[in-house]
C-alpha positions in Angstrom: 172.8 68.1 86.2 172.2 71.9 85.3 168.6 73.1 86.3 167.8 76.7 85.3 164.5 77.8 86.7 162.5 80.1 84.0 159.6 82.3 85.0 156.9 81.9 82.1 153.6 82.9 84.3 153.4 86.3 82.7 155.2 86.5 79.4 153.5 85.7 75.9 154.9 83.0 73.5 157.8 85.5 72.1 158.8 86.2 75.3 159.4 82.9 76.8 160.9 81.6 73.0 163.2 84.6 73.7 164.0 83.3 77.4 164.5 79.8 75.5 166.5 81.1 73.2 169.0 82.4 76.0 169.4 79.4 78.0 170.4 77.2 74.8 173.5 79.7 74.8 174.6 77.6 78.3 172.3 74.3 77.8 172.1 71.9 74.6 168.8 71.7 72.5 168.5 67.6 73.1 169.0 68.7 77.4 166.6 71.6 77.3 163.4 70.4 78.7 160.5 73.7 79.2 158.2 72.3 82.5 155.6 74.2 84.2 156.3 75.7 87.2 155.1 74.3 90.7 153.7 78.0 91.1 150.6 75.9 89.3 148.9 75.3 92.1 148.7 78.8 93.6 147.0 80.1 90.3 143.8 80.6 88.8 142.3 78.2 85.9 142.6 81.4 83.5 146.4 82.1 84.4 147.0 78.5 84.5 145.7 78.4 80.9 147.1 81.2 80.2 150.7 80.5 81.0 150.5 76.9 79.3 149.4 77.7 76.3 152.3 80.2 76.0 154.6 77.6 76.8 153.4 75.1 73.9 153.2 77.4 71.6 157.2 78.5 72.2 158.3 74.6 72.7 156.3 74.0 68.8 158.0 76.9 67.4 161.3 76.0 68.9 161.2 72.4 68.1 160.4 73.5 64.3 162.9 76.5 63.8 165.4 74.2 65.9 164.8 71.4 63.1 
């Protein structure tokens, strides 16, 4: 199994799309799974939030331009 470990923490929604983006050059759409990070428990409730809702926001617009 391929595992490619992303860090999202930081970056808005283009920026992780665009890390997303990348890894489909290596990893098939229907394999490509986005998971937070176990860095979650280290965190704050704001950079939790933060870094979640970024992630949503790039799997929905993947899923839809990918469709």
């Amino acid at each position: 199994m391929l595992s490619r470990a992303i860090e999202v923490g930081k970056r808005n929604p283009e920026g992780v799309e665009k890390l997303l983006r990348a890894t489909l050059e290596s990893v098939p759409a229907e394999r490509l799974w986005g998971n937070p990070d176990c860095g979650l428990k280290t965190r704050d409730h704001a950079e939790i939030d933060f870094a979640l809702r970024n992630m949503v926001t790039s799997a929905i617009r993947m899923r839809n331009s990918l469709q």
